[in-house]
C-alpha positions in Angstrom: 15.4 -50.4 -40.2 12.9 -49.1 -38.2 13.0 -45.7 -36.3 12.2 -47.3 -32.9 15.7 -47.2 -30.5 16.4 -49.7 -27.9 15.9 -47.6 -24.6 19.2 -46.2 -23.6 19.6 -47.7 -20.6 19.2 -51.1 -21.4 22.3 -50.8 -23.8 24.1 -48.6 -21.3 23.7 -51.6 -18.7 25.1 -53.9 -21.0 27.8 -52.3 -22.4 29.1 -51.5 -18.5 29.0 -55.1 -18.0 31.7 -55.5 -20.3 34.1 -53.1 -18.6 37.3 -55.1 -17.7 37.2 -57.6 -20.5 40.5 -58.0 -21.9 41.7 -57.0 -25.1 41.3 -59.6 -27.9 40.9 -58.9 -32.2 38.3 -60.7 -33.5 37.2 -61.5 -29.7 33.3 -61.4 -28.7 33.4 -62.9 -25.8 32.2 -61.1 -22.1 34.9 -61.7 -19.5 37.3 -63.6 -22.1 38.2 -61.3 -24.6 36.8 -58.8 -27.4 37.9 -55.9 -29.6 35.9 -52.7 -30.2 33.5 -54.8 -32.6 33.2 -57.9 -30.8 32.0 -55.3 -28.2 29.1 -54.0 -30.3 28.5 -57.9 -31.3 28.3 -59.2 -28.3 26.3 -55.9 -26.3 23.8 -57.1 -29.4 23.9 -60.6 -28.0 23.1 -59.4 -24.9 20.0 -57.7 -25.7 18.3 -59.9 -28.4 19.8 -63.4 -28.2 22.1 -63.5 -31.4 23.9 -61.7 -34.2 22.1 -60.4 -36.9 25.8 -61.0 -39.3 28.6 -62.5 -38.5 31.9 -61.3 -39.7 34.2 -63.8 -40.5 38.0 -63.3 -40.4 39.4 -59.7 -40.3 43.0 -58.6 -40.2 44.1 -55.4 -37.8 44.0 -53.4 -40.8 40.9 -54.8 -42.4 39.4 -51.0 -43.0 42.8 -50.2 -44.5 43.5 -52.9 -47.0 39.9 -52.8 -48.5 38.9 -49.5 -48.7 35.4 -49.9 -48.6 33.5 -48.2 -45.4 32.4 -52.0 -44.1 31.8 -51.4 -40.7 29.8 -48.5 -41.4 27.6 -49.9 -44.2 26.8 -53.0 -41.5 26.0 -50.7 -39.1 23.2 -48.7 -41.5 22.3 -52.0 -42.4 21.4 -53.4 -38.4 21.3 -50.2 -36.4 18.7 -47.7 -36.0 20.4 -44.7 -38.5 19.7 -41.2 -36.0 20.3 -37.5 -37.3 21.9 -37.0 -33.6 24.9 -34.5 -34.1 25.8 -35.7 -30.5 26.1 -38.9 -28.8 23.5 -40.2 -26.8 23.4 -43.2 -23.8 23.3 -46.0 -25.8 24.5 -44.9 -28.6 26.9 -46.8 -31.2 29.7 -44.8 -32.1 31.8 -45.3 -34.9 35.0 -43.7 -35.3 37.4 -43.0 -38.4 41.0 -41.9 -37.6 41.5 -39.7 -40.4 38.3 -38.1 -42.9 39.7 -39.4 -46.0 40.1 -43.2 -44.3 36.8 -45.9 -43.6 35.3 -45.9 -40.0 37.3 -48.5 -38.0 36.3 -48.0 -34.1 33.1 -48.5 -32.2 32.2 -47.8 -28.8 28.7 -47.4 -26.9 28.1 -43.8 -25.3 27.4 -43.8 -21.7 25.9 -40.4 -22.6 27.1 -37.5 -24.0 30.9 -37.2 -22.7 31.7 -40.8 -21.8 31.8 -44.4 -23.9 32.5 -47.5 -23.6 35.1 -49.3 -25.9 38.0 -52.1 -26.1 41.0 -50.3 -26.0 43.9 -51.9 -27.8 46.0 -54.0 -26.2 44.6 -53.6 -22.5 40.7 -54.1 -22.2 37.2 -52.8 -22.2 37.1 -49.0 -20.7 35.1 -46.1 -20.3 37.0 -43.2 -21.9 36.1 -39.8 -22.2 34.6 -38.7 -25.1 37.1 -36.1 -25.3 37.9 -33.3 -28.5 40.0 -35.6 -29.9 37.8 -38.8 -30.1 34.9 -36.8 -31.1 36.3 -35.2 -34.1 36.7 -38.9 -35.0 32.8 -39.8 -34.8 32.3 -41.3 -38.5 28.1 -41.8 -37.5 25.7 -42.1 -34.3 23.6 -45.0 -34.2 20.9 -46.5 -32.0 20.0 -50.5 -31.5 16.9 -51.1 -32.5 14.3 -51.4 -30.2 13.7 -55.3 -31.8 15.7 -57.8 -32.5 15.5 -58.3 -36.2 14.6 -61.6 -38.2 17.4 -64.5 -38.8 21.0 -63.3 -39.3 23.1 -64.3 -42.5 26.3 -66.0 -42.3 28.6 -63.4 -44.5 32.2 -64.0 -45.5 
C-alpha cells in the first residue's frame, strides 16, 4: 500500500457525518445503522466510491471464535500501515480488549484525544480517547490517499 495518507480532514469530515447513526452489527449504512466496522466501511465509501472487500457474515464474537487477527490483517491489507505511536485526525484505530485476544474495535481519531466510533447498542459517538481506550490501540492506520483498484468479494 502506498505511503501517501488521505488528508486528515477529509476523513475527519466524514467520520463526523456519521455521528448519531444508530447502532447496528453488520450495519454500513449512514443515518440507518452501522457497527464500529461498517463505520470504517462506509467512511471508505464516502471518500472513494466503494469497498475495497466486503465482509460477509460475522457473528458478535467473530474475533473470538476464530482466533485469527482478521480485522487487523484487512486493515494492513487496504490502509496506509503508519509507525505513529499516537493517533492522528483521521486515523483508523483498531482496538483489542485484552493483549493476548485479536483486535475487534475500530474508530476514526478526530485527533489526538477524541474518535469517532459505533458504540454498542446506542450509536455513532465521539468518545474520548481516554487511558483506558488507548491502552487498547491494537495499530494506527491512515486511508490511503487513493482509492485502490477493484475490490474482491471475500467470504
Amino acid at each position: 500500500m502506498s505511503d501517501e495518507r488521505m488528508d486528515g480532514g477529509r476523513v475527519v469530515a466524514a467520520a463526523l457525518a456519521w455521528v448519531g447513526t444508530p447502532y447496528r452489527h453488520q450495519g454500513a449504512r449512514r443515518g440507518v445503522g452501522c457497527d464500529c466496522l461498517g463505520l470504517v466501511r462506509g467512511v471508505w465509501r464516502d471518500l472513494y466510491g466503494d469497498e475495497p472487500e466486503r465482509p460477509g457474515a460475522y457473528a458478535p464474537d467473530w474475533a473470538e471464535a476464530g482466533g485469527e487477527d482478521r480485522l487487523l490483517a484487512a486493515a494492513r491489507r487496504h490502509l496506509v500501515t503508519t509507525d505513529a505511536d499516537a493517533p492522528f485526525a483521521g486515523a483508523v484505530l483498531l482496538f483489542r480488549w485484552r493483549p493476548h485476544l485479536p483486535a475487534k474495535h475500530a474508530a476514526i481519531a478526530l485527533g489526538a484525544d477524541r474518535f469517532v466510533h459505533a458504540y454498542e447498542g446506542r450509536a455513532v459517538t465521539v468518545s474520548f480517547l481516554v487511558p483506558q481506550w488507548r491502552r487498547r490501540i491494537a495499530g494506527i492506520f491512515a486511508f490511503p490517499a487513493r482509492a485502490p483498484s477493484t475490490p474482491p468479494d471475500i467470504g
